[in-house]
LOGU-269552 format. One record per atom (N, C-alpha, C): residue number from 1; chain; atom name; x, y, z. Coordinates in nm, 4 decimals. Example, Ala and Ser with C-alpha at 12.3 -4.5 7.8 and 13.67 -1.06 7.14 Angstrom:
! residues 2
<r 1, A, N, <1.3190, -0.5690, 0.7800>> <r 1, A, CA, <1.2300, -0.4500, 0.7800>> <r 1, A, C, <1.3200, -0.3300, 0.7800>> <r 2, A, N, <1.2850, -0.2250, 0.7080>> <r 2, A, CA, <1.3670, -0.1060, 0.7140>> <r 2, A, C, <1.2900, 0.0030, 0.7870>> 
! end
This chain:
! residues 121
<r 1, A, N, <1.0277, 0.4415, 1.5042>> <r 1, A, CA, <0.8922, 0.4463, 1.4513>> <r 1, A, C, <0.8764, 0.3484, 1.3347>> <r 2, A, N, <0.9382, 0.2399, 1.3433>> <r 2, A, CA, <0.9503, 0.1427, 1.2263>> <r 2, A, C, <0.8885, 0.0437, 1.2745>> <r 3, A, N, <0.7790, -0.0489, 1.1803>> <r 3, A, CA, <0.7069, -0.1375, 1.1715>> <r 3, A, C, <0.8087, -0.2419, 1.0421>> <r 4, A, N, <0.8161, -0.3819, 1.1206>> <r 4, A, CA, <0.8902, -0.4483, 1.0520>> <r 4, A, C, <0.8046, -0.5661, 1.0279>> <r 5, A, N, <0.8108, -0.6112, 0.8780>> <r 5, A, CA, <0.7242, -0.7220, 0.8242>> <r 5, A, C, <0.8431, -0.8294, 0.7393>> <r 6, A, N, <0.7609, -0.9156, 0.7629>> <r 6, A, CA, <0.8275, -1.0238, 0.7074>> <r 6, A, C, <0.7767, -1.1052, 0.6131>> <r 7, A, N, <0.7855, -1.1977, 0.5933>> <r 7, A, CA, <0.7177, -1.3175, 0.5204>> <r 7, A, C, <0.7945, -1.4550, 0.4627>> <r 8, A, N, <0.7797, -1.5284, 0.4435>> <r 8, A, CA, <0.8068, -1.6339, 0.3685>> <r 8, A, C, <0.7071, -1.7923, 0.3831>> <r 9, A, N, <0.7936, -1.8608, 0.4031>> <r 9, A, CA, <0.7389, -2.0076, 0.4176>> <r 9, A, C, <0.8442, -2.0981, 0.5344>> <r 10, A, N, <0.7101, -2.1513, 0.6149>> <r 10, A, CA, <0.8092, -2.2183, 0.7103>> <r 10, A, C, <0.8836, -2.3929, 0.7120>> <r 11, A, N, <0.8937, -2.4739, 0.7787>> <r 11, A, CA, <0.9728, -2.5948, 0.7546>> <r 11, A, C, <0.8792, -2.6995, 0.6786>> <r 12, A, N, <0.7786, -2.6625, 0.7149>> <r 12, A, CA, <0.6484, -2.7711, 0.6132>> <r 12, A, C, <0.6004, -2.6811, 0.4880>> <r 13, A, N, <0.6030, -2.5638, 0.4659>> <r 13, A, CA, <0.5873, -2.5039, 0.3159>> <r 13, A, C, <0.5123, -2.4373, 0.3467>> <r 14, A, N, <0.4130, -2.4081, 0.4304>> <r 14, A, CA, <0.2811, -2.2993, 0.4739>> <r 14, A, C, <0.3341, -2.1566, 0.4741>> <r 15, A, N, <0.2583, -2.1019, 0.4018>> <r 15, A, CA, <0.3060, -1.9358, 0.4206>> <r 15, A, C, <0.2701, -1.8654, 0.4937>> <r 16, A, N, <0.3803, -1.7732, 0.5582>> <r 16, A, CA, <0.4171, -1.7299, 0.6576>> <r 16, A, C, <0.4062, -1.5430, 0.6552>> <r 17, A, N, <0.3640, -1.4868, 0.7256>> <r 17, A, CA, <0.3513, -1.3222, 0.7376>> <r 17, A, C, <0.3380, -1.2691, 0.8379>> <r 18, A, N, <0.3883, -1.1868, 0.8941>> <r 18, A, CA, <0.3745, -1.1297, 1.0388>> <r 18, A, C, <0.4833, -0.9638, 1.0121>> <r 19, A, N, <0.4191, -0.8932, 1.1573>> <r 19, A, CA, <0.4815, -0.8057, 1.1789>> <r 19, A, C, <0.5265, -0.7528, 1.2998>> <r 20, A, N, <0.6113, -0.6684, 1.3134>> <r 20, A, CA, <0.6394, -0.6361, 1.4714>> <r 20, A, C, <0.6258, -0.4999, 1.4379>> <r 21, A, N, <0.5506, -0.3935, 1.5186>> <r 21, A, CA, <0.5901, -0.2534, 1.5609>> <r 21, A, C, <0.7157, -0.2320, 1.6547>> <r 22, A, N, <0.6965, -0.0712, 1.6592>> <r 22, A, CA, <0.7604, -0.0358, 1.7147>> <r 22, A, C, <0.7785, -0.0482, 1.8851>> <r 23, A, N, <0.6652, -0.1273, 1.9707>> <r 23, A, CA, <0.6625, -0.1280, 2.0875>> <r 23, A, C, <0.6772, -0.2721, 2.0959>> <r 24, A, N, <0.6970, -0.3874, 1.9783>> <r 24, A, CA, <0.7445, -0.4834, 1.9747>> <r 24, A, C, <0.5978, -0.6131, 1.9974>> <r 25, A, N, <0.4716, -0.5267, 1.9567>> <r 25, A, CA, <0.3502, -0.6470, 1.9094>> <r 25, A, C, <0.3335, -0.7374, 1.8355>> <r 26, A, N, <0.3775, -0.8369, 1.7984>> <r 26, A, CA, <0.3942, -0.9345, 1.7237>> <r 26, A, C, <0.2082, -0.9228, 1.6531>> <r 27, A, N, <0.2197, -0.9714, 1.5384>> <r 27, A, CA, <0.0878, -0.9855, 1.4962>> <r 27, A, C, <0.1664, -1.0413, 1.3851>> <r 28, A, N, <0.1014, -1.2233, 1.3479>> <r 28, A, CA, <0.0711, -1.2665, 1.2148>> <r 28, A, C, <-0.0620, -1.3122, 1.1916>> <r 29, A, N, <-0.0451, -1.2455, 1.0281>> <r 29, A, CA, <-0.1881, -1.2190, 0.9820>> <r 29, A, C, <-0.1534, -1.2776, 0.7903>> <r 30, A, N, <-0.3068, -1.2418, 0.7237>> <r 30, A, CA, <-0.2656, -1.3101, 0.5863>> <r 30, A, C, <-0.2118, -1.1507, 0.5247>> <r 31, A, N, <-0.2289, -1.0340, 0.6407>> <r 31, A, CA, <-0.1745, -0.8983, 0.5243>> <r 31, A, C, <-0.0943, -0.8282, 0.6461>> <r 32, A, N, <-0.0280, -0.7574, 0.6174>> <r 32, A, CA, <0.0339, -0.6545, 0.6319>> <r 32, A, C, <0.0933, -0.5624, 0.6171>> <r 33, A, N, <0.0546, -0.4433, 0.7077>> <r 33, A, CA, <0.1270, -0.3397, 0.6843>> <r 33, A, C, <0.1699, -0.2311, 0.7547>> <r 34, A, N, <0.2821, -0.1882, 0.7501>> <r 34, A, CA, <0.3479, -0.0572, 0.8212>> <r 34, A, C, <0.2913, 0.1009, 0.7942>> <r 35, A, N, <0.3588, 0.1441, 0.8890>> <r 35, A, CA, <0.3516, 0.3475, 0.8774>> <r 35, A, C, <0.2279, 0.3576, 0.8243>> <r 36, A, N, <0.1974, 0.4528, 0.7558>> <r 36, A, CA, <0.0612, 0.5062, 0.7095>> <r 36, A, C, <-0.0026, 0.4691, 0.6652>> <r 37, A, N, <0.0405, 0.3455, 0.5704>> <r 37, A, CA, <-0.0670, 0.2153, 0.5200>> <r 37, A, C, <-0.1360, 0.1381, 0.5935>> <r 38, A, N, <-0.0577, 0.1314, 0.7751>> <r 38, A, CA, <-0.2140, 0.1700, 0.8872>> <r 38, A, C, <-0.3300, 0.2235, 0.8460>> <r 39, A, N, <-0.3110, 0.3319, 0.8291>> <r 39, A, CA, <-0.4159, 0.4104, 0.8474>> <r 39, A, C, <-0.4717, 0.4239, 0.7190>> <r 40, A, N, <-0.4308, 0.4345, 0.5959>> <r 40, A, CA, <-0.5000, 0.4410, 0.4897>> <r 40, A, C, <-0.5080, 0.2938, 0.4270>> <r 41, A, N, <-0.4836, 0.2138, 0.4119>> <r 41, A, CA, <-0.4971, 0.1355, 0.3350>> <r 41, A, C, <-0.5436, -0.0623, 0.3997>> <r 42, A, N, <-0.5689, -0.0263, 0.5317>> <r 42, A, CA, <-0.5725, -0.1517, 0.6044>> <r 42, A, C, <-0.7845, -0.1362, 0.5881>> <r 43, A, N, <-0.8315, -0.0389, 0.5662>> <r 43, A, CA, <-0.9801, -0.0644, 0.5436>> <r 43, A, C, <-0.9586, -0.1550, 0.3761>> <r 44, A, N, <-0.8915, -0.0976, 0.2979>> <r 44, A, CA, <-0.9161, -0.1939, 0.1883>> <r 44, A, C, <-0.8692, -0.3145, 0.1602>> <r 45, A, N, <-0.7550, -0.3245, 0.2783>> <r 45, A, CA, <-0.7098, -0.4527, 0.2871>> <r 45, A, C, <-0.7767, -0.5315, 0.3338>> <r 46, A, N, <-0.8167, -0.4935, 0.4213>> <r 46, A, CA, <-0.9478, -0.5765, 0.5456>> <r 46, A, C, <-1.0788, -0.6551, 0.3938>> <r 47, A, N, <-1.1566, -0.5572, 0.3230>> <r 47, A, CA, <-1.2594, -0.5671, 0.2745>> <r 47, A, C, <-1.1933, -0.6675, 0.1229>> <r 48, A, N, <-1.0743, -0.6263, 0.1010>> <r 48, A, CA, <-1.0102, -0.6839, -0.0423>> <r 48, A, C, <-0.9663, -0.7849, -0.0750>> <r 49, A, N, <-0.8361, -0.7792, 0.0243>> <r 49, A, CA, <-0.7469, -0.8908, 0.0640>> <r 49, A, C, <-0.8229, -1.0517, 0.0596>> <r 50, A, N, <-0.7410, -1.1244, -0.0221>> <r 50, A, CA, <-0.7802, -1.2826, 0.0394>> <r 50, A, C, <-0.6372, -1.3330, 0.0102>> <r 51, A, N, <-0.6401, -1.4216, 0.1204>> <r 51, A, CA, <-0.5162, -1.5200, 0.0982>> <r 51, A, C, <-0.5249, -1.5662, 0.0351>> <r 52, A, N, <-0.6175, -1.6990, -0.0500>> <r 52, A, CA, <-0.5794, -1.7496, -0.2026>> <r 52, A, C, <-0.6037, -1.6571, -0.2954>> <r 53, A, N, <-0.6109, -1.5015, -0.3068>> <r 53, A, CA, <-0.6241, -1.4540, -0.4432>> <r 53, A, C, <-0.5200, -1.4726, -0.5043>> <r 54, A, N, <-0.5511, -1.4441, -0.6690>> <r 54, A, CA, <-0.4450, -1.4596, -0.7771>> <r 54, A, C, <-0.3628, -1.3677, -0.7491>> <r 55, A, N, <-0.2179, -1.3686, -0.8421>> <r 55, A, CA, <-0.0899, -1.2703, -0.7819>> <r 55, A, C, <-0.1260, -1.0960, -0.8838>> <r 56, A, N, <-0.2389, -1.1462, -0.9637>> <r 56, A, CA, <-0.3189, -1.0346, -1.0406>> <r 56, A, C, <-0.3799, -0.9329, -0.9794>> <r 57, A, N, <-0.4882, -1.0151, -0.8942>> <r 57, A, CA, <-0.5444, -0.9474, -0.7929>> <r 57, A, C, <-0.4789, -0.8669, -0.6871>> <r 58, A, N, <-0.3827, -0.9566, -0.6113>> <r 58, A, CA, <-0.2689, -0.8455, -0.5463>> <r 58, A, C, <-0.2381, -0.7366, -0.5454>> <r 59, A, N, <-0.2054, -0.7875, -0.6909>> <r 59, A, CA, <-0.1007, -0.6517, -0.7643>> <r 59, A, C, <-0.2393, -0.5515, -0.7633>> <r 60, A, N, <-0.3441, -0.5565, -0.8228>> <r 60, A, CA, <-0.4770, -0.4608, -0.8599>> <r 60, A, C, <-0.4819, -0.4154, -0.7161>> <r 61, A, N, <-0.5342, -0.4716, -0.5934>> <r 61, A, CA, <-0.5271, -0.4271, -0.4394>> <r 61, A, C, <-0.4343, -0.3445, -0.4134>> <r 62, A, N, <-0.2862, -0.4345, -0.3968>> <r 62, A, CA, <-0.1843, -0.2898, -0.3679>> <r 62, A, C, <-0.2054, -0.1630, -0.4580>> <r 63, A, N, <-0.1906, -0.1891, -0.5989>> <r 63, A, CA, <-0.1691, -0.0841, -0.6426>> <r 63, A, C, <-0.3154, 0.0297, -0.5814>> <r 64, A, N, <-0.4306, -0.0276, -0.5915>> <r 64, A, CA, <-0.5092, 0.0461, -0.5295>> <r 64, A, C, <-0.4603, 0.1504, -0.3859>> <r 65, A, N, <-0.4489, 0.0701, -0.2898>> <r 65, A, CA, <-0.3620, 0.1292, -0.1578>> <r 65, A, C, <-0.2778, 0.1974, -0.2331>> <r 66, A, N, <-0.1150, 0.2373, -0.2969>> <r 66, A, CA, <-0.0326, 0.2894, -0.3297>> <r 66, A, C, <-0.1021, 0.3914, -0.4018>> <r 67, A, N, <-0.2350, 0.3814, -0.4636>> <r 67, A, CA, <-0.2663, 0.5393, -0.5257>> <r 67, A, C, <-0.3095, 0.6653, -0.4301>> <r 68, A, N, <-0.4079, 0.5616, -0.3244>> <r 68, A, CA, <-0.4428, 0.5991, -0.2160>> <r 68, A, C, <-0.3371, 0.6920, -0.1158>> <r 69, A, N, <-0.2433, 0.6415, -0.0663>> <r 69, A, CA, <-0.0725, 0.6902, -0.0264>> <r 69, A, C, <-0.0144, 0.8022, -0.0963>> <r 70, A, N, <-0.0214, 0.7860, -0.2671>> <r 70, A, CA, <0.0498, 0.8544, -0.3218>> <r 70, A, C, <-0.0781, 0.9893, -0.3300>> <r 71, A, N, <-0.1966, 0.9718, -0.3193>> <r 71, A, CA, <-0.2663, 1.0811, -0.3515>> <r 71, A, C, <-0.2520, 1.1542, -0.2223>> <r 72, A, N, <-0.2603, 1.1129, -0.0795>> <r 72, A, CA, <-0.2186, 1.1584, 0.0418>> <r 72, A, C, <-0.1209, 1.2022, 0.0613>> <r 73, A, N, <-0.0003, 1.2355, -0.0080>> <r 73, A, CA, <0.0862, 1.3169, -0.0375>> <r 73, A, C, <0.1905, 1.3424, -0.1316>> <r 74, A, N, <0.1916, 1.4692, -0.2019>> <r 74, A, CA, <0.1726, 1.5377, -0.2805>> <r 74, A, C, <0.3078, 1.4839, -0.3572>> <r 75, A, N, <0.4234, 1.4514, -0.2289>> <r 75, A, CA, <0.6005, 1.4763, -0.2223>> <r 75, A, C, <0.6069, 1.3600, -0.2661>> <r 76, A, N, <0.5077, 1.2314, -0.2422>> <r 76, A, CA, <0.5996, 1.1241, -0.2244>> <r 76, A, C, <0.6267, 1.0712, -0.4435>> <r 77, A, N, <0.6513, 0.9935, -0.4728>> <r 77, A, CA, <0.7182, 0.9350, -0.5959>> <r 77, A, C, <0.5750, 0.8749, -0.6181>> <r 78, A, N, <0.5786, 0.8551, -0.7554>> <r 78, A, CA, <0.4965, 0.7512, -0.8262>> <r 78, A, C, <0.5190, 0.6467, -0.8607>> <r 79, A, N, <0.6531, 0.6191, -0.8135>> <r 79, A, CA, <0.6974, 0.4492, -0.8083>> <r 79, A, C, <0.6754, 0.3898, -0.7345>> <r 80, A, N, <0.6402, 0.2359, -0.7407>> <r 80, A, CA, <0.6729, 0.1299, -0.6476>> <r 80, A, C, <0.7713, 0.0270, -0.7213>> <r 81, A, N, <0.7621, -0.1012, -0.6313>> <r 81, A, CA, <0.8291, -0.2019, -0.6728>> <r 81, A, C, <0.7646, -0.3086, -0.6089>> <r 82, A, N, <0.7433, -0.4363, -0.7237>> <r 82, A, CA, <0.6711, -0.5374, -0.5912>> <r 82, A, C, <0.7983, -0.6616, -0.6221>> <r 83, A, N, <0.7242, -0.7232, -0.5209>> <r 83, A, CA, <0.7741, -0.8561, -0.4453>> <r 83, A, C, <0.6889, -0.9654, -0.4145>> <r 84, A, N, <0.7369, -1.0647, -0.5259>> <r 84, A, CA, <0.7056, -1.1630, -0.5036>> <r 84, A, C, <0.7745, -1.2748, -0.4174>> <r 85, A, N, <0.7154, -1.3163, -0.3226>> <r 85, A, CA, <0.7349, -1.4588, -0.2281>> <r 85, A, C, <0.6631, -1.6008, -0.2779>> <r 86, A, N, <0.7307, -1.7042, -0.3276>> <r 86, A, CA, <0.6738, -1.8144, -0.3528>> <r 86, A, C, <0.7653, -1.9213, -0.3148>> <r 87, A, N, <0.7206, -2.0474, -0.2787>> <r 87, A, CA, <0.8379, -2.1517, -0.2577>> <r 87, A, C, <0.8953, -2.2184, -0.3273>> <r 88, A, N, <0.9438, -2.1297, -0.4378>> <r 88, A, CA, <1.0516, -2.1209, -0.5530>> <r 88, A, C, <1.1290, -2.0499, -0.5236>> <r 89, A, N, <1.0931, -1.9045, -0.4244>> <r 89, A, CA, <1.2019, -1.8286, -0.4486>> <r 89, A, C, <1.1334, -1.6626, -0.4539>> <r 90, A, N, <1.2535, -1.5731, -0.4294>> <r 90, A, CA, <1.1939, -1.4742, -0.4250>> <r 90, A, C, <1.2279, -1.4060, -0.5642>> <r 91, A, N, <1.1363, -1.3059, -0.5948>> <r 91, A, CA, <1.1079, -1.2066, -0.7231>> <r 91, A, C, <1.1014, -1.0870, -0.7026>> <r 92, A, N, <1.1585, -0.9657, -0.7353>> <r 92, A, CA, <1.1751, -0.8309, -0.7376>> <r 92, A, C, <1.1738, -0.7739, -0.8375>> <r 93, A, N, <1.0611, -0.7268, -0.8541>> <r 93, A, CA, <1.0488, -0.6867, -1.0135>> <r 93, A, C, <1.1442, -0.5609, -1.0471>> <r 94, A, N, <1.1014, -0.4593, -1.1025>> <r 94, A, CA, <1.1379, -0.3737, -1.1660>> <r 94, A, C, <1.0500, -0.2382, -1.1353>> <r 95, A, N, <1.1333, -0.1071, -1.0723>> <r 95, A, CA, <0.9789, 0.0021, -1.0350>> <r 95, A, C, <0.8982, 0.0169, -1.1521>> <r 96, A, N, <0.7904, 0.1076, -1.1147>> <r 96, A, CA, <0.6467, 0.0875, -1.2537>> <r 96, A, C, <0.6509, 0.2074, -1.1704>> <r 97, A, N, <0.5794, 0.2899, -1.2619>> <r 97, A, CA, <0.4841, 0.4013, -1.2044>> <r 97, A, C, <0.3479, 0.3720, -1.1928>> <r 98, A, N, <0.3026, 0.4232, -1.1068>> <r 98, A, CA, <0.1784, 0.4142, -1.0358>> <r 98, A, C, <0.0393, 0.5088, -1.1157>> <r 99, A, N, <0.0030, 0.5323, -1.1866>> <r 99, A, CA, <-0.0832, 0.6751, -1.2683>> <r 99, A, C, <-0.1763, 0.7015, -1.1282>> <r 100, A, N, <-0.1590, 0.8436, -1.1736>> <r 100, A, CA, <-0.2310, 0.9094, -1.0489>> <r 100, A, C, <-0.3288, 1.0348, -1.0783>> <r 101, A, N, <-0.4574, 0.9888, -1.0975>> <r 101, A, CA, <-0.5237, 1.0833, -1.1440>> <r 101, A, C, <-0.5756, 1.2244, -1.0544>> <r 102, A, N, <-0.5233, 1.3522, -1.1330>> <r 102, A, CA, <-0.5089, 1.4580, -1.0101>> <r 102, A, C, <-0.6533, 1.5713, -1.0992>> <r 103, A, N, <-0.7041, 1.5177, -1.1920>> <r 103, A, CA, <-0.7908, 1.5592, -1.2434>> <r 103, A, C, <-0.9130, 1.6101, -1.1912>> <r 104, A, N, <-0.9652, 1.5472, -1.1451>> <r 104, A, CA, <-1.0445, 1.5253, -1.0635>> <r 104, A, C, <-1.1708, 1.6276, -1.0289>> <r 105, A, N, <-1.2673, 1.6033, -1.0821>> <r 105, A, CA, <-1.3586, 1.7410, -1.0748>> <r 105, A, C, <-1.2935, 1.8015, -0.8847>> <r 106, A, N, <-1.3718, 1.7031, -0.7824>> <r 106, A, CA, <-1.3454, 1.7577, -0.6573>> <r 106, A, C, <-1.1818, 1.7994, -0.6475>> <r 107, A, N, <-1.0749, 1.7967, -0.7085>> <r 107, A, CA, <-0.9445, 1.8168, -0.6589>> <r 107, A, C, <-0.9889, 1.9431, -0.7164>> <r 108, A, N, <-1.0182, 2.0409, -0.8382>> <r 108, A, CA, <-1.0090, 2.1208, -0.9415>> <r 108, A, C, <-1.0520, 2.2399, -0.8596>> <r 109, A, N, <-1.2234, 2.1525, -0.8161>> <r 109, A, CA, <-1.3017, 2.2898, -0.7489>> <r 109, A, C, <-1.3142, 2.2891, -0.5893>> <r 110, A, N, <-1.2163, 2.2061, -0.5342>> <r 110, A, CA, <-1.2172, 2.2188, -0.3527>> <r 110, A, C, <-1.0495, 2.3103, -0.3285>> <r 111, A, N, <-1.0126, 2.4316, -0.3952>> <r 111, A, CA, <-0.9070, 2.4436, -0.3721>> <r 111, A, C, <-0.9720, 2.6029, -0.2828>> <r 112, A, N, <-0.8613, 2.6439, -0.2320>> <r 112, A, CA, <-0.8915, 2.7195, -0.1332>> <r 112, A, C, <-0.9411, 2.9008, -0.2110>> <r 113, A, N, <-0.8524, 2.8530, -0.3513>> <r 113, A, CA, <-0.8972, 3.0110, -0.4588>> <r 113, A, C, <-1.0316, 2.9681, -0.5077>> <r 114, A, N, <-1.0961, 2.8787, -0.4575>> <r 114, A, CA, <-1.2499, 2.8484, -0.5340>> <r 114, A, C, <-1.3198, 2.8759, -0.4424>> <r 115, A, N, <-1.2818, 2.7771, -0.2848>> <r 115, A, CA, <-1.3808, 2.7995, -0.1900>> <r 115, A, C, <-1.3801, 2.9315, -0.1179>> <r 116, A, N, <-1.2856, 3.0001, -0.0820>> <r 116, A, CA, <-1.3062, 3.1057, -0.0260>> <r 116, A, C, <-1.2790, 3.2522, -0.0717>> <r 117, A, N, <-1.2549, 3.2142, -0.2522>> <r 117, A, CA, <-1.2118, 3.3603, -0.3103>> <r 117, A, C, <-1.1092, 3.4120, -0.2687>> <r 118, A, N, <-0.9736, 3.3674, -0.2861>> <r 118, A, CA, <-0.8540, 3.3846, -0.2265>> <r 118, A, C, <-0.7951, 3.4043, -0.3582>> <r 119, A, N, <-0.7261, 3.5342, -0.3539>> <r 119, A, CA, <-0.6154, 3.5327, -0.4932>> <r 119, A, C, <-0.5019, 3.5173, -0.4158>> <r 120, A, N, <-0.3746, 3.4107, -0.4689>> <r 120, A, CA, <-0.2849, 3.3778, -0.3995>> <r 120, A, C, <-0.1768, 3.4719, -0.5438>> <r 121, A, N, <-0.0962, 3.5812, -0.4963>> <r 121, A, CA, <-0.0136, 3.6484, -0.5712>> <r 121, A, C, <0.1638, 3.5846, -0.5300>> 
! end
C-alpha cells in the first residue's frame, strides 16, 4: 500500500518529480503525494501549489496540509521534517513541531457529551 515519490533534477538541470503507486501508475507532476495526503491535502495542493513559488511559500502550503493530517488524527506526532531539493544538493532540516490548534469553538461544542447529552463515566 506504498506510494513512492521521488524527485530531483535530470541530465540538463530541469526539475524532476513523479510518483508510482501501488498498482505501479507512473504520474509526473509539479506536486506530489502519497497515502492520505491523497485524500486530504491534494485539493490544497491543486488550488496552492505553484512550481516557481518561493521555498517560503512551500514550507506555509505543506505545513498547511500537515495540520490538516495531523488534525485528522488524533495518534499521529506533531512533527515533521522537510526537504529540500536544489541543484546544489540536498537539505534535511531538523523536525519542528507543527502547532495544532484543538481549541476550537466547533471541536469544544461538536463532542458527543454536548450533542446528544451523554455522560461518559
Amino acid at each position: 500500500m506504498n506510494t513512492i515519490l521521488f524527485g530531483g533534477f535530470d541530465n540538463q538541470g530541469k526539475k524532476y518529480l513523479a510518483s508510482v503507486d501501488m498498482y505501479g501508475t507512473f504520474i509526473e507532476s509539479d506536486f506530489a503525494v502519497g497515502g492520505i495526503g491523497k485524500h486530504y491535502c491534494k485539493v490544497i495542493l491543486t488550488k496552492e501549489a505553484d512550481p516557481e513559488m518561493s521555498e517560503e511559500k512551500a514550507r506555509e502550503v505543506l505545513t498547511k496540509c500537515l495540520k490538516v493530517l495531523f488534525a485528522g488524527d488524533s495518534r499521529a506526532t506533531d512533527k515533521a521534517q522537510f526537504c529540500t531539493i536544489t541543484g546544489r544538493g540536498v537539505t534535511i532540516e531538523e523536525p519542528v513541531t507543527i502547532k495544532i490548534e484543538w481549541e476550537y469553538k466547533a471541536f469544544i461544542e461538536r463532542t458527543n457529551e454536548k450533542l446528544y447529552s451523554i455522560k461518559l463515566s
